[in-house]
NUZA-142910 format. One line per field, with one value per residue (C-alpha): residue number from 1; residue in one letter; x, y, z. Coordinates in Angstrom, 3 decimals, padded with zeros to 6 digits, m for minus. Layout:
BEGIN
nutor: NUM / ...;
marti: A / ...;
x: X / ...;
y: Y / ...;
z: Z / ...;
***
This chain:
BEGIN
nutor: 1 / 2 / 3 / 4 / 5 / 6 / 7 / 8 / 9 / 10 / 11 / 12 / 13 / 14 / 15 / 16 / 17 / 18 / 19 / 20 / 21 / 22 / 23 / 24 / 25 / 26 / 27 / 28 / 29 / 30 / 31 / 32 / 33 / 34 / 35 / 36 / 37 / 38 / 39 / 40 / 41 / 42 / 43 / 44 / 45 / 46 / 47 / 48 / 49 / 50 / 51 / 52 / 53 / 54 / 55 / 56 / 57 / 58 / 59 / 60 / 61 / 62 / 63 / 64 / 65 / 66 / 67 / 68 / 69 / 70 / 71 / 72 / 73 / 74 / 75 / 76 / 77 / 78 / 79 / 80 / 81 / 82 / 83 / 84 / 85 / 86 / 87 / 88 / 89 / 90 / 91 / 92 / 93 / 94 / 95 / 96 / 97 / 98 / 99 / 100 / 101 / 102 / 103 / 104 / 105 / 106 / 107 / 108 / 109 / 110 / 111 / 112 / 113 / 114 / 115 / 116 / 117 / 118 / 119 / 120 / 121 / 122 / 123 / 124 / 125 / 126 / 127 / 128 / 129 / 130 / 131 / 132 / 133 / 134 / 135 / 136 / 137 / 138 / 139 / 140 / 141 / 142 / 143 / 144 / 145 / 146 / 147 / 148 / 149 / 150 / 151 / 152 / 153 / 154 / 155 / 156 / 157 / 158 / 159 / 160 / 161 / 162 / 163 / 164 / 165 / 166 / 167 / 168 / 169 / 170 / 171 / 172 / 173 / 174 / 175 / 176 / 177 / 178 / 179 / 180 / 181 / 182 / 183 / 184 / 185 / 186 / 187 / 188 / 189 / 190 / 191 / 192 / 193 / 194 / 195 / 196 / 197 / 198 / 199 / 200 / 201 / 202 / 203 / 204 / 205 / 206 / 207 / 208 / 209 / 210 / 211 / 212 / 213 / 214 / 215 / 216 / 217 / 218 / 219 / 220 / 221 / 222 / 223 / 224 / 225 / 226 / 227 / 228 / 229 / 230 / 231 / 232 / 233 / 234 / 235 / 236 / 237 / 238 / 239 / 240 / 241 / 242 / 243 / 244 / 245 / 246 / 247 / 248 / 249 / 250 / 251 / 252 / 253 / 254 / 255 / 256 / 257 / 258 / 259 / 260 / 261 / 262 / 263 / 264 / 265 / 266 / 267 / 268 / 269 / 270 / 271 / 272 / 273 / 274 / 275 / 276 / 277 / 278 / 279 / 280 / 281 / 282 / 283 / 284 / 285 / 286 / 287 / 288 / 289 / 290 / 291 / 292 / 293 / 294 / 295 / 296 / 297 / 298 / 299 / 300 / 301 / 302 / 303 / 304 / 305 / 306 / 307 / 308 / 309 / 310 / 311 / 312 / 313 / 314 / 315 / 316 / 317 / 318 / 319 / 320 / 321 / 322 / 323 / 324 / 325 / 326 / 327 / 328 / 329 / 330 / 331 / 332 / 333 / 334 / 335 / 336 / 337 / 338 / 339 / 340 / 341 / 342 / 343 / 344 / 345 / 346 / 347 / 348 / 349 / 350 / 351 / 352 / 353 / 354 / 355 / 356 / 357 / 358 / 359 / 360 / 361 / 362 / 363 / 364 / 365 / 366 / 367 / 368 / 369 / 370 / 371 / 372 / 373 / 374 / 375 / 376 / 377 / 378 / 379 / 380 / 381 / 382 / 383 / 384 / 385 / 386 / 387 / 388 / 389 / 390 / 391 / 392 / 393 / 394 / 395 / 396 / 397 / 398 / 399 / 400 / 401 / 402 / 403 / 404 / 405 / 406 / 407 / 408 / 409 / 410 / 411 / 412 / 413 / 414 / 415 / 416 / 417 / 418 / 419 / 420 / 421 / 422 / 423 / 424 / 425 / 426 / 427;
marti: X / X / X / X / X / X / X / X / X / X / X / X / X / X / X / X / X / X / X / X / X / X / X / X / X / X / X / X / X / X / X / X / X / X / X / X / X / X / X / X / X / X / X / X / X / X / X / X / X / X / X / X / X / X / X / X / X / X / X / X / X / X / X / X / X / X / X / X / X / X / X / X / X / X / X / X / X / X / X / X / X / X / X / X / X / X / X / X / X / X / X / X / X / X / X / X / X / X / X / X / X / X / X / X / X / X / X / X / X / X / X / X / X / X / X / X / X / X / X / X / X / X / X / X / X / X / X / X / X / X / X / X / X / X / X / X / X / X / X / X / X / X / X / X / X / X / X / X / X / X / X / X / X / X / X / X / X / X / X / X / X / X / X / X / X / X / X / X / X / X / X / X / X / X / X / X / X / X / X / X / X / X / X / X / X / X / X / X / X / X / X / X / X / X / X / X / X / X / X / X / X / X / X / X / X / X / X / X / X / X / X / X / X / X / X / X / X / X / X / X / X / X / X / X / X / X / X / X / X / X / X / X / X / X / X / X / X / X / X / X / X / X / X / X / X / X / X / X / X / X / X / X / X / X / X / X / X / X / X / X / X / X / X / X / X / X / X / X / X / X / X / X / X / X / X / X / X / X / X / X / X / X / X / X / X / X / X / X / X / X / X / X / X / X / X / X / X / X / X / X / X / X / X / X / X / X / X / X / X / X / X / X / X / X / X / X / X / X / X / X / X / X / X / X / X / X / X / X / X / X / X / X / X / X / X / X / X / X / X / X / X / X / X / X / X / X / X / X / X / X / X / X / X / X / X / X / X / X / X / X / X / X / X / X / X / X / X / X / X / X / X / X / X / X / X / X / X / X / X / X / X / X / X / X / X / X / X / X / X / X / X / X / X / X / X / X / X / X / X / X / X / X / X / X / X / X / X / X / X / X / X / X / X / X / X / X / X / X / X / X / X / X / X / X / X / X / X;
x: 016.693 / 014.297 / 014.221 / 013.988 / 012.124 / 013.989 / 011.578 / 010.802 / 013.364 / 011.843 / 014.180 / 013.943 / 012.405 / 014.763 / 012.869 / 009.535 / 006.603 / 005.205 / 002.471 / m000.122 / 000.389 / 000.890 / m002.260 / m005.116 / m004.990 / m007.561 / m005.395 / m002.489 / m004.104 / m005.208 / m001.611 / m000.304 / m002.932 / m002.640 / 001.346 / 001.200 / m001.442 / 000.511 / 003.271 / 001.273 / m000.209 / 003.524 / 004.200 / 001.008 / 001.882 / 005.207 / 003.695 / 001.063 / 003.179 / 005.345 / 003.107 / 001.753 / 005.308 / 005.321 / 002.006 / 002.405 / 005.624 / 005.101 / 006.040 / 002.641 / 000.417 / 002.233 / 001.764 / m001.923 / m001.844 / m001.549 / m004.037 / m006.932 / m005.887 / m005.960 / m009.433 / m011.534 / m009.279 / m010.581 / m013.564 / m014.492 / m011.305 / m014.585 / m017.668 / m015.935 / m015.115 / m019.091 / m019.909 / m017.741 / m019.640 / m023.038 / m022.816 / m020.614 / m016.725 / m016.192 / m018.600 / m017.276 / m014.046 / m014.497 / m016.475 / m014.078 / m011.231 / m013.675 / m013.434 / m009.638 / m009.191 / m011.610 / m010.105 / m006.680 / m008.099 / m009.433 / m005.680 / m004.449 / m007.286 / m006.682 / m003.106 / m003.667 / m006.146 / m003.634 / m005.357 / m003.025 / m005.380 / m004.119 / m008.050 / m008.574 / m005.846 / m006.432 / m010.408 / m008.389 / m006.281 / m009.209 / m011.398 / m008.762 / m008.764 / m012.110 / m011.909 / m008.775 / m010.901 / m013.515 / m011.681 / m008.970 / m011.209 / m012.997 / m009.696 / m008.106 / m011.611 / m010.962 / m007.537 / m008.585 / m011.675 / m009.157 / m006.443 / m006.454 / m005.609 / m001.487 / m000.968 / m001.984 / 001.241 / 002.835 / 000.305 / 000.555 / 004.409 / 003.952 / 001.333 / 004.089 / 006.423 / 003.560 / 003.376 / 007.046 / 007.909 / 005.424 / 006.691 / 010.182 / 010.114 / 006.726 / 008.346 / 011.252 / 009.858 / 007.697 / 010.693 / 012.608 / 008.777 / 008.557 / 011.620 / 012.014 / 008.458 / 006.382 / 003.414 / 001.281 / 003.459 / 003.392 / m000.612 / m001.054 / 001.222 / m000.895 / m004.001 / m002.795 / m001.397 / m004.755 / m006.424 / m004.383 / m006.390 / m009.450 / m009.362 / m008.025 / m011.576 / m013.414 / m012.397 / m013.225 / m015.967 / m018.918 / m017.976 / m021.076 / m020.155 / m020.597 / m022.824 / m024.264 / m023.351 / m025.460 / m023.178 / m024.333 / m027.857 / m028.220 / m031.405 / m033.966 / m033.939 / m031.504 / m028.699 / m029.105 / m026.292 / m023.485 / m023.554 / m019.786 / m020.572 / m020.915 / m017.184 / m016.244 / m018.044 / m016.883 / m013.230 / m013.353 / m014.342 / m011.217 / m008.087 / m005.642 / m007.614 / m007.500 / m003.622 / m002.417 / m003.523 / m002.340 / 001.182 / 000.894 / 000.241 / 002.910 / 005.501 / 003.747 / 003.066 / 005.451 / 008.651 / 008.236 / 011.022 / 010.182 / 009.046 / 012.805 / 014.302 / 015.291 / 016.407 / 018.854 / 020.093 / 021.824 / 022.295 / 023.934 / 025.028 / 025.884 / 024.157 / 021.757 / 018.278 / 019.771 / 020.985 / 016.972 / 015.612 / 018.450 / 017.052 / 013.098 / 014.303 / 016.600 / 012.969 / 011.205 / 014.075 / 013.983 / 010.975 / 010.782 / 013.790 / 012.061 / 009.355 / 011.974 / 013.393 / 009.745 / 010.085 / 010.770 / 007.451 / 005.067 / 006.164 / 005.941 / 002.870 / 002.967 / 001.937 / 001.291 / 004.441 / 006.128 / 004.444 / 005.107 / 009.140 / 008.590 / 007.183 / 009.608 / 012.816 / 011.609 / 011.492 / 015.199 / 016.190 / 015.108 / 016.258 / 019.887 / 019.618 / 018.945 / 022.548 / 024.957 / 026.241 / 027.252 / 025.443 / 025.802 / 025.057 / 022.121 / 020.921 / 021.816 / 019.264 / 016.606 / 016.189 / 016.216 / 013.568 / 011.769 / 012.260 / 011.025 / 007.481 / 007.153 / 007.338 / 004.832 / 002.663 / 002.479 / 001.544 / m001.150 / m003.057 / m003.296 / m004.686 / m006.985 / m007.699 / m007.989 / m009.669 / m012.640 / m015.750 / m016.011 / m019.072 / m016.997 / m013.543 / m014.064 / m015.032 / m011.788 / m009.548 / m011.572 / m010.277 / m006.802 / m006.785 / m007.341 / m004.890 / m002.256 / m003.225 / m003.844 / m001.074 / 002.219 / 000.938 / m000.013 / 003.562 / 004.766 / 003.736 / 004.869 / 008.149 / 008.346 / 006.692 / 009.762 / 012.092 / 011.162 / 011.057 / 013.885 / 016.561 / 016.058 / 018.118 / 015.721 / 012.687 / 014.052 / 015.984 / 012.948 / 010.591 / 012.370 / 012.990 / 009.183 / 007.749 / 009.426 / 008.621 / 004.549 / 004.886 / 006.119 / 003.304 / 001.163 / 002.249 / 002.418 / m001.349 / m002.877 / m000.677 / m002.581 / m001.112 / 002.015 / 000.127 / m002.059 / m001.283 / m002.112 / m003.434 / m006.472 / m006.805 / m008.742 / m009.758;
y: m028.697 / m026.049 / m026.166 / m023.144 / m021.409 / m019.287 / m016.012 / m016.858 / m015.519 / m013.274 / m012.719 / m009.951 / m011.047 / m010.054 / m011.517 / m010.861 / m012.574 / m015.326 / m015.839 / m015.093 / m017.497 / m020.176 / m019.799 / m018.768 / m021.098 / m018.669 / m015.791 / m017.931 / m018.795 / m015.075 / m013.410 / m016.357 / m015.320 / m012.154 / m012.117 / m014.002 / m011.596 / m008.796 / m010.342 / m011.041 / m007.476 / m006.039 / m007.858 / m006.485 / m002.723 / m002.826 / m004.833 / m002.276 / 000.772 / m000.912 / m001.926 / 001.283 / 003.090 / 000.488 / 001.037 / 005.093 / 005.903 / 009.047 / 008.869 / 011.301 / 008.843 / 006.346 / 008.724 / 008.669 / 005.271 / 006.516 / 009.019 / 006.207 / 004.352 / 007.400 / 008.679 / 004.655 / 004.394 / 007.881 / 007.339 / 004.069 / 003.407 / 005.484 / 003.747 / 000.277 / 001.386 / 002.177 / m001.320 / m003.243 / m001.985 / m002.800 / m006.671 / m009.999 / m008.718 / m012.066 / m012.089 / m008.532 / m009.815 / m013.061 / m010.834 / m007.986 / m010.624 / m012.570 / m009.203 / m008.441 / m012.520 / m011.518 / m008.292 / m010.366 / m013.024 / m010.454 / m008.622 / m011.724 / m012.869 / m009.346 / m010.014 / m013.135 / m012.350 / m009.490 / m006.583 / m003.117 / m000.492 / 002.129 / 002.849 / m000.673 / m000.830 / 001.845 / 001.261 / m002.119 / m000.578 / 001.871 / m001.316 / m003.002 / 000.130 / m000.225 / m003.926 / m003.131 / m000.103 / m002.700 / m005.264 / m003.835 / m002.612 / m005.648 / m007.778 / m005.425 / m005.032 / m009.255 / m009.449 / m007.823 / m010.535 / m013.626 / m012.749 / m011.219 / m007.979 / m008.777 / m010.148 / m007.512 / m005.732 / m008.935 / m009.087 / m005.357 / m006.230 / m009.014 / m007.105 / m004.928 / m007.574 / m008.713 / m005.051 / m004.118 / m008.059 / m007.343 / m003.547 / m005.301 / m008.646 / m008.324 / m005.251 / m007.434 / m010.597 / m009.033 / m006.700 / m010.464 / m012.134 / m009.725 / m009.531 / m013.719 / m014.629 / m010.994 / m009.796 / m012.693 / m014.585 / m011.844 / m012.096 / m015.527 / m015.871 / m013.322 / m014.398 / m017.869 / m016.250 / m015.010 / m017.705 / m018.206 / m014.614 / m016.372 / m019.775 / m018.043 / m015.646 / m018.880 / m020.739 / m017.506 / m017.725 / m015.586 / m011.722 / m009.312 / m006.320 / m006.615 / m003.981 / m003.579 / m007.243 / m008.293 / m009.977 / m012.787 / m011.177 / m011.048 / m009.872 / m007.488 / m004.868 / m006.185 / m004.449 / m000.743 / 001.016 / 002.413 / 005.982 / 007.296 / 010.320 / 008.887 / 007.614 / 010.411 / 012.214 / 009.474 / 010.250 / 013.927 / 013.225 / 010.704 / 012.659 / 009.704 / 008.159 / 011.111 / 011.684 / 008.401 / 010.000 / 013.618 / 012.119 / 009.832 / 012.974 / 014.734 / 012.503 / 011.289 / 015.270 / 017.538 / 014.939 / 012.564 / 013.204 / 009.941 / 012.625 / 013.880 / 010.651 / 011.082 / 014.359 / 013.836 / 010.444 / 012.452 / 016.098 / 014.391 / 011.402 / 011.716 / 008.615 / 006.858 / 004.903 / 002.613 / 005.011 / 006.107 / 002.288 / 001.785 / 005.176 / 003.628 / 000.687 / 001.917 / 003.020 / m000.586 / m002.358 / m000.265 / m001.110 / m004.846 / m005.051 / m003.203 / m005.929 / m009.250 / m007.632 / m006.544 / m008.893 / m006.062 / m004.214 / m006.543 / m005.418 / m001.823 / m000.687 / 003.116 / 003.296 / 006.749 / 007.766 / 005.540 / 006.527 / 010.422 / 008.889 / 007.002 / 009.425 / 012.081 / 009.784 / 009.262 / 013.283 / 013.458 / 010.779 / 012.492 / 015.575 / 014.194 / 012.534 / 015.484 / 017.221 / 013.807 / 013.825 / 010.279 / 007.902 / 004.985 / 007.346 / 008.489 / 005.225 / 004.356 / 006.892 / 006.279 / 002.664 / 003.807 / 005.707 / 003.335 / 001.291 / 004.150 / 003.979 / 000.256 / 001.091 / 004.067 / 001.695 / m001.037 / 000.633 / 002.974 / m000.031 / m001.290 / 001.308 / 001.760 / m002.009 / m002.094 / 001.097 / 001.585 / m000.560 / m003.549 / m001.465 / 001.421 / m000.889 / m000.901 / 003.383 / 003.789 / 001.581 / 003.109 / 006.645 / 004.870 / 004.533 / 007.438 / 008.853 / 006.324 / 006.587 / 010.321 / 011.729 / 010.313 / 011.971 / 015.440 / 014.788 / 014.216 / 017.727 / 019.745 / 018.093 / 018.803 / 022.817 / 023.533 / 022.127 / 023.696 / 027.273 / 026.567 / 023.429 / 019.716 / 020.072 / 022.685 / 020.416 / 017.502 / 019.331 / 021.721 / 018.628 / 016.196 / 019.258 / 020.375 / 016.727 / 017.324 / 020.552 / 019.314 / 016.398 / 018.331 / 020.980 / 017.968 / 016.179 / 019.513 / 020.200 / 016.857 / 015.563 / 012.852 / 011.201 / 010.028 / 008.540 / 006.287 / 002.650 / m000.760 / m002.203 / 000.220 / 001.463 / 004.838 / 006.820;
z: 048.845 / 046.823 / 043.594 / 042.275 / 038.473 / 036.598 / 034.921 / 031.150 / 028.597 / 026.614 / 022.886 / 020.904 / 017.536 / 014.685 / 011.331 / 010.498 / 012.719 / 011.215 / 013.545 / 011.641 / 008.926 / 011.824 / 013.522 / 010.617 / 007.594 / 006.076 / 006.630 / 005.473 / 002.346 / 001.803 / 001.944 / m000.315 / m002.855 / m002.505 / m002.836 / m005.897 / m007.838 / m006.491 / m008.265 / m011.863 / m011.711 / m011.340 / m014.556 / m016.491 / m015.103 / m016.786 / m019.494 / m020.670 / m019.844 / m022.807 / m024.507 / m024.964 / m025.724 / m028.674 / m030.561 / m029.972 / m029.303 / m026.816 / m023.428 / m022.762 / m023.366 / m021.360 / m018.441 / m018.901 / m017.719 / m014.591 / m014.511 / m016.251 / m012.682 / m009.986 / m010.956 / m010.310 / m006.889 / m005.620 / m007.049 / m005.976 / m002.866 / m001.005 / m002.324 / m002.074 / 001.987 / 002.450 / 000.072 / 002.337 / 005.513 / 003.965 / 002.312 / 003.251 / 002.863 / 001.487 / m001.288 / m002.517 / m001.975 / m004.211 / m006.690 / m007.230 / m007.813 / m010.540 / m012.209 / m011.575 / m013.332 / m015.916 / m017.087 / m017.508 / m019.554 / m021.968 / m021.811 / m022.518 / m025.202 / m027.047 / m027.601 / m028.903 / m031.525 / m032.484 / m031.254 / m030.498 / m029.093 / m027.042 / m025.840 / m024.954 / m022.698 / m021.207 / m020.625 / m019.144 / m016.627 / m015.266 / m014.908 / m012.931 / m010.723 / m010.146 / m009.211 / m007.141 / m005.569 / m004.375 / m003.317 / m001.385 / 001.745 / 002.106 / 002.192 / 004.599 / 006.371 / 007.216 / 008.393 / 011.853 / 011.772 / 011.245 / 014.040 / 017.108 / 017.962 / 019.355 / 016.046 / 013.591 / 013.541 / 012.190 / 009.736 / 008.569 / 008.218 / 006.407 / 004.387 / 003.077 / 002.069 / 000.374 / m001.625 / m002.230 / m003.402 / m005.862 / m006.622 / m007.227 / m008.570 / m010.332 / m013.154 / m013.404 / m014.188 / m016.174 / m018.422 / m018.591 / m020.087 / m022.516 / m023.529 / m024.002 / m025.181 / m025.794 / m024.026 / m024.633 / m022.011 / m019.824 / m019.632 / m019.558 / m016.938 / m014.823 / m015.351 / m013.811 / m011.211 / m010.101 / m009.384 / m006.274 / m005.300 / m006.199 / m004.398 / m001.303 / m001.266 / m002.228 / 001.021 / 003.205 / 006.094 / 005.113 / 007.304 / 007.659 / 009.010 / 012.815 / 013.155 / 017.324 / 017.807 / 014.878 / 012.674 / 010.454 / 010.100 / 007.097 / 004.463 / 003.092 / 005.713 / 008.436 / 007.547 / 006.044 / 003.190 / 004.775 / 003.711 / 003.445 / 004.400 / 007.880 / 007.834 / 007.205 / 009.969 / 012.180 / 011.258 / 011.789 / 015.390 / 016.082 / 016.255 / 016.449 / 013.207 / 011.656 / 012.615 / 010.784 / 007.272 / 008.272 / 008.686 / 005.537 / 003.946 / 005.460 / 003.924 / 000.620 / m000.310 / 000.418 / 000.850 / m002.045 / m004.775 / m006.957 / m009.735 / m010.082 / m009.789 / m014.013 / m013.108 / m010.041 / m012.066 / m014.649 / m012.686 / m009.719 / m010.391 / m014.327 / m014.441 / m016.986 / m017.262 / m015.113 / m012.468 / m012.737 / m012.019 / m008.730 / m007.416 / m007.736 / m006.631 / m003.363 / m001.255 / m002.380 / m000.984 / 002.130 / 002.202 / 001.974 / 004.450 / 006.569 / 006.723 / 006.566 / 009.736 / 011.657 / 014.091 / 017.129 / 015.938 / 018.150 / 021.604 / 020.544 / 022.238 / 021.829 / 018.360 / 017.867 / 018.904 / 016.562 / 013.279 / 014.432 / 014.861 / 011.400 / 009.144 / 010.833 / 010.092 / 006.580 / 006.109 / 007.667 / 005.620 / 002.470 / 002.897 / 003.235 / 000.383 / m001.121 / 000.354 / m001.054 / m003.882 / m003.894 / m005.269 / m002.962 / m000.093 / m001.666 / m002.278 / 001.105 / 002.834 / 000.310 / 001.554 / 004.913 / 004.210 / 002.431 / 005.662 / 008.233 / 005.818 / 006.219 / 010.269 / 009.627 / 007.278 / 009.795 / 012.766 / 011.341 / 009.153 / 012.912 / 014.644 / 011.565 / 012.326 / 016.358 / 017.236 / 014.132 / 015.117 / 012.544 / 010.965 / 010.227 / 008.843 / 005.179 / 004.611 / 006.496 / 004.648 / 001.475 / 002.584 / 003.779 / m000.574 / m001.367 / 001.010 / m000.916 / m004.174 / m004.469 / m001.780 / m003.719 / m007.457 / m005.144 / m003.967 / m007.713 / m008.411 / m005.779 / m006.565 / m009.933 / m009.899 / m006.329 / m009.007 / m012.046 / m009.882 / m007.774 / m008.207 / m007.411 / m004.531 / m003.307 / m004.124 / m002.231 / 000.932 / 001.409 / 000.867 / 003.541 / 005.695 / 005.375 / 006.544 / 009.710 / 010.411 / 009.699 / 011.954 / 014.534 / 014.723 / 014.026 / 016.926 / 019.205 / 018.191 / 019.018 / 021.874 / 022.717 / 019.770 / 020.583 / 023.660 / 021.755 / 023.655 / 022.213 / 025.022 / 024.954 / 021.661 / 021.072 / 017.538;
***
């Protein structure tokens, strides 16, 4: 009698992939870190922002916050990228943190000894910018040195939980501190959370660049500045490279309606503040859903094609949300487009990650946030000048309707796109 083997089962992952934090206790250590601080910093945002409403009173210069933010990351999201390709990722990593803890022990110092400047916290916030500016390429830079390539979509997804947990729970622990013990707390309880950023950096291998199979050298004249310039040049002659921000762009500018969210609350929905905070809150949720439940994105191996179907279903799924006039509907196809950008996210920080030489990782994640932090307040405007010419509904319909219509001609211009496989990854 034969025995016979059955073939291997092979289940379809539902939940995220947890891989990653199985197998690298250093990358383990950095996403704990780094979901913690992402959790404090969500606290100071909403902390400052009213903070700010309470010494002046305007909601103008509460807005500025934002602007003293944008200007460091598209300043410095590009120098950090070329920084992070010239010296030890880990030392600019661990250095850029020292100043993120830094700035929140004097935040936290300034309330104590009384001090309400408006200028202070806003030289505060810009600082942080810069700190987040420089420290956000390197980190990203590493994640493709501490696992191997199958795993990095499971990383990228749990990346994003990392991001929207903090978008979420970070303002709302942070409205419920200030509101119990006052913006001292608030602080103090940031600035502790940080050092979990810190001592994750601290335990880091040293990563040089790998630059022509030279990594590790290391001194006066081994290793020359990486001009960013270059990366630049280097991305204009990668289509699929350049095809991941193209798309980003094509759904953070022309179909990203957060500006009218007050707006549509009240026109639509004859809603309230609150009505405002479940319509910021519906994408986020998407969004971090969208990670819990990654588990299927690993055996996609067409990549391109997938952020072309992501960014396209996020377009669709605004635009409908622009045609309901229900709020739970609305709500509905918000998250699920908060979910399709989660898919898009994931699969283009990989390809960013897999196909760019390890020389050339940190000026593209430097442009990568730019492309974030500058594409969503382009968006903001275009939103709110379509409105103020047209109607909301024209703003949002035309907007969703408009990232579909790019994509398309996007795709249909650089076919190879959508071809872009996994196994062999090309830029």
């Amino acid at each position: 009698m034969t025995e016979t083997t059955e073939p291997p089962v092979h289940r379809t992952r539902i939940f995220a992939d947890l891989t990653p934090l199985r197998s690298s206790p250093d990358y383990r250590r950095l996403w704990f870190g780094n979901t913690v601080s992402w959790i404090g910093q969500g606290m100071t945002a909403l902390a400052v922002s009213l903070q700010v409403y309470d010494i002046t009173g305007s909601a103008f210069s509460v807005g500025l916050i934002g602007f003293c933010s944008l200007v460091p990351l598209v300043v410095f999201g590009l120098y950090g990228g070329a920084v992070a390709d010239t010296f030890d990722r880990r030392k600019l990593g661990l250095f850029s943190a020292a100043g993120s803890f830094s700035l929140a022990l004097v935040l936290m110092a300034a309330t104590f000894a009384g001090i309400e400047n408006v200028g202070l916290l806003y030289a505060i916030v810009a600082l942080q910018a810069v700190c987040f500016a420089l420290n956000a390429p390197a980190r990203s830079s590493m994640v493709a040195r501490l696992l191997p390539p199958e795993q990095l979509p499971a990383a990228n997804a749990l990346s994003s939980m990392t991001s929207t947990t903090g978008a979420l729970v970070g303002p709302m622990l942070g409205g419920l501190i200030v509101g119990w013990w006052g913006y001292r707390a608030a602080y103090t309880v940031d600035a502790v959370t940080f050092t979990a950023s810190l001592y994750a950096m601290w335990r880091l291998p040293a990563m040089l660049p790998d630059r022509d199979g030279q990594e590790g050298r290391e001194g006066s004249g081994a290793r020359k500045r990486a001009s960013v310039l270059d990366g630049l040049r280097f991305l204009g002659g990668r289509p699929n490279l350049r095809m991941t921000f193209l798309t980003d762009l094509c759904a953070m500018v022309l179909a990203h309606p957060r500006a009218l969210f007050p707006v549509v609350a009240i026109v639509w929905y004859g809603g309230d503040a609150r009505t405002t905070g479940m319509l910021v809150a519906a994408p986020a949720l998407g969004a971090l859903l969208g990670g819990v439940f990654s588990g299927w994105l690993g055996r996609v191996r067409l990549h391109g094609l997938a952020v072309l179907l992501a960014v396209g279903s996020w377009g669709a799924a605004i635009a409908v949300f622009g045609l309901t006039r229900h709020l739970w509907l609305g709500l509905l196809f918000l998250a699920l487009a908060g979910c399709a950008d989660t898919v898009s996210m994931v699969f283009r920080n990989t390809m960013l990650q897999a196909a760019v030489p390890d020389e050339m990782r940190g000026r593209l994640q430097g442009v990568f946030i730019v492309v974030v932090a500058g594409g969503p307040r382009l968006g903001d405007f275009l939103a709110g000048s379509v409105a103020d010419l047209a109607s909301p509904a024209v703003a949002v319909v035309g907007g969703g309707v408009a990232c579909v219509v790019a994509v398309c001609l996007l795709a249909l211009k650089w076919r190879g796109f959508a071809r872009y496989d996994a196994r062999d990854p090309q830029p």
